[in-house]
C-alpha positions as CSV (number, residue, x, y, z in Angstrom):
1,X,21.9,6.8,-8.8
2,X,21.3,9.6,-6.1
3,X,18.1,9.8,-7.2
4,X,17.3,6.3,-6.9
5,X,19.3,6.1,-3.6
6,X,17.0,8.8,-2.4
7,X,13.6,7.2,-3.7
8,X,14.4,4.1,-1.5
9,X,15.5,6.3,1.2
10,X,12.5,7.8,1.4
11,X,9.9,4.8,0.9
12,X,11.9,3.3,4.2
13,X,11.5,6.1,5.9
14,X,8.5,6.9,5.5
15,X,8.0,2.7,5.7
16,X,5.6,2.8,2.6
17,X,6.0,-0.8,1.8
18,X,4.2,-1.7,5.5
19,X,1.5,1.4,4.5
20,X,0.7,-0.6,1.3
21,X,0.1,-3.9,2.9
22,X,-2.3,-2.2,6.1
23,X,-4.1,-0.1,3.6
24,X,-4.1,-2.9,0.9
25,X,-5.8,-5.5,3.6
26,X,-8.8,-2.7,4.7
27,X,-9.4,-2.0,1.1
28,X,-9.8,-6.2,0.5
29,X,-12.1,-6.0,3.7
30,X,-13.9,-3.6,2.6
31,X,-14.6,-4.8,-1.2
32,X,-15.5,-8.7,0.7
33,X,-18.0,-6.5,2.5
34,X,-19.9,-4.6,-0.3
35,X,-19.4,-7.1,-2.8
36,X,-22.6,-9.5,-2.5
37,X,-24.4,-5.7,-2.6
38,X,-22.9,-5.1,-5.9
39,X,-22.3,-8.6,-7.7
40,X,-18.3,-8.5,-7.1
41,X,-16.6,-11.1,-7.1
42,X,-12.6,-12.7,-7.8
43,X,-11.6,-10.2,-5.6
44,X,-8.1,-10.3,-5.9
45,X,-4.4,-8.6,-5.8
46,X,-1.5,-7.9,-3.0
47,X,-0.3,-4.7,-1.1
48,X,-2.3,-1.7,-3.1
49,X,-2.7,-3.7,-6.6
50,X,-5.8,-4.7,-6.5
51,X,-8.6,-5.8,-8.8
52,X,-12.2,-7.2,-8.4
53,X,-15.0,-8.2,-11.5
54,X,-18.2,-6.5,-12.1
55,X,-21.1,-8.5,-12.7
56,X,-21.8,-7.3,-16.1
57,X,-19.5,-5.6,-18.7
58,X,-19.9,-2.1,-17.6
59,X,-16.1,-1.5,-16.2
60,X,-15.1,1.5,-18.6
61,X,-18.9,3.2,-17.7
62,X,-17.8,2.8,-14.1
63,X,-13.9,4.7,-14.7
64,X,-15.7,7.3,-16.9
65,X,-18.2,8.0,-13.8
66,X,-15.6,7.3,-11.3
67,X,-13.1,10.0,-12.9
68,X,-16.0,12.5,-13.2
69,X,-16.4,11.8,-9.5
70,X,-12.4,12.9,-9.1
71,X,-11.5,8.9,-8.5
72,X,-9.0,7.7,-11.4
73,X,-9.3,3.8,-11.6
74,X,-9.1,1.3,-14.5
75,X,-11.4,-1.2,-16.7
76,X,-8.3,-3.6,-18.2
77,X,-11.2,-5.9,-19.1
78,X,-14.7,-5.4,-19.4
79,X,-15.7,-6.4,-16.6
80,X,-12.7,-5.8,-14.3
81,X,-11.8,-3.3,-12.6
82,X,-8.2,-2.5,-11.0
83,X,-7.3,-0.2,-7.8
84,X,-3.9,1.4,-7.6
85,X,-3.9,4.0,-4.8
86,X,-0.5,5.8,-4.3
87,X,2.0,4.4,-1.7
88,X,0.9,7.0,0.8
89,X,-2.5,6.8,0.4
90,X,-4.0,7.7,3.8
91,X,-7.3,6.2,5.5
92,X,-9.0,8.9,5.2
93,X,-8.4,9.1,0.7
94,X,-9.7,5.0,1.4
95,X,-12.4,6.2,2.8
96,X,-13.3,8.8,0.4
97,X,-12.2,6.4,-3.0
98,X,-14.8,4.1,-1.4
99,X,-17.3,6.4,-0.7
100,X,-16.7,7.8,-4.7
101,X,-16.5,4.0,-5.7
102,X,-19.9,2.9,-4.3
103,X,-21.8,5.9,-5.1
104,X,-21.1,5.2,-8.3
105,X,-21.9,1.7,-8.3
106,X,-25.4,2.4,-6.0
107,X,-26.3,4.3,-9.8
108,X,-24.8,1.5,-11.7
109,X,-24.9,-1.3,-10.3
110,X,-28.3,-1.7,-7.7
């Protein structure tokens, strides 16, 4: 129990859960604006669980390039693919998961 007590202790603190839902709204912002560029769509999720589809079934070729880019993301379908930053992801790890996430997609994708 103390560690639990000081797990919740420490997301308050450090107010993570208000983090999750700022950070989570820029990331959907962001997707809405690259995603006629890339074929998205059903953008979707809440806080930092978020997901979008891929036009074609290439979502486990975009983790495998994505990981080999140092960005670790998921495929739990074909064609979808999933976002789960850390709680205290900061703007500027947005900015460079985005930057990672669209290179790869400029070679994929365009």
């Amino acid at each position: 129990m103390a560690v639990g007590h000081a797990i919740v202790r420490e997301v308050l603190r450090r107010n993570l859960p208000l983090n999750a839902e700022i950070q989570g709204k820029d990331m959907v912002e962001r997707l809405n604006r690259i995603a006629d560029m890339y074929g998205l769509s059903r953008i979707r999720g809440m806080g930092l669980l978020l997901a979008f589809d891929l036009p074609t079934d290439k979502g486990a070729e975009l983790v495998s390039e994505c990981l080999n880019e140092g960005l670790l993301i998921n495929s739990p379908h074909p064609r979808t693919i999933r976002l789960m930053p850390p709680l205290i992801v900061s703007n500027q790890e947005i900015d460079l998961m985005f930057n990672i996430l669209t290179g790869v997609m400029d070679k994929m994708l365009s």
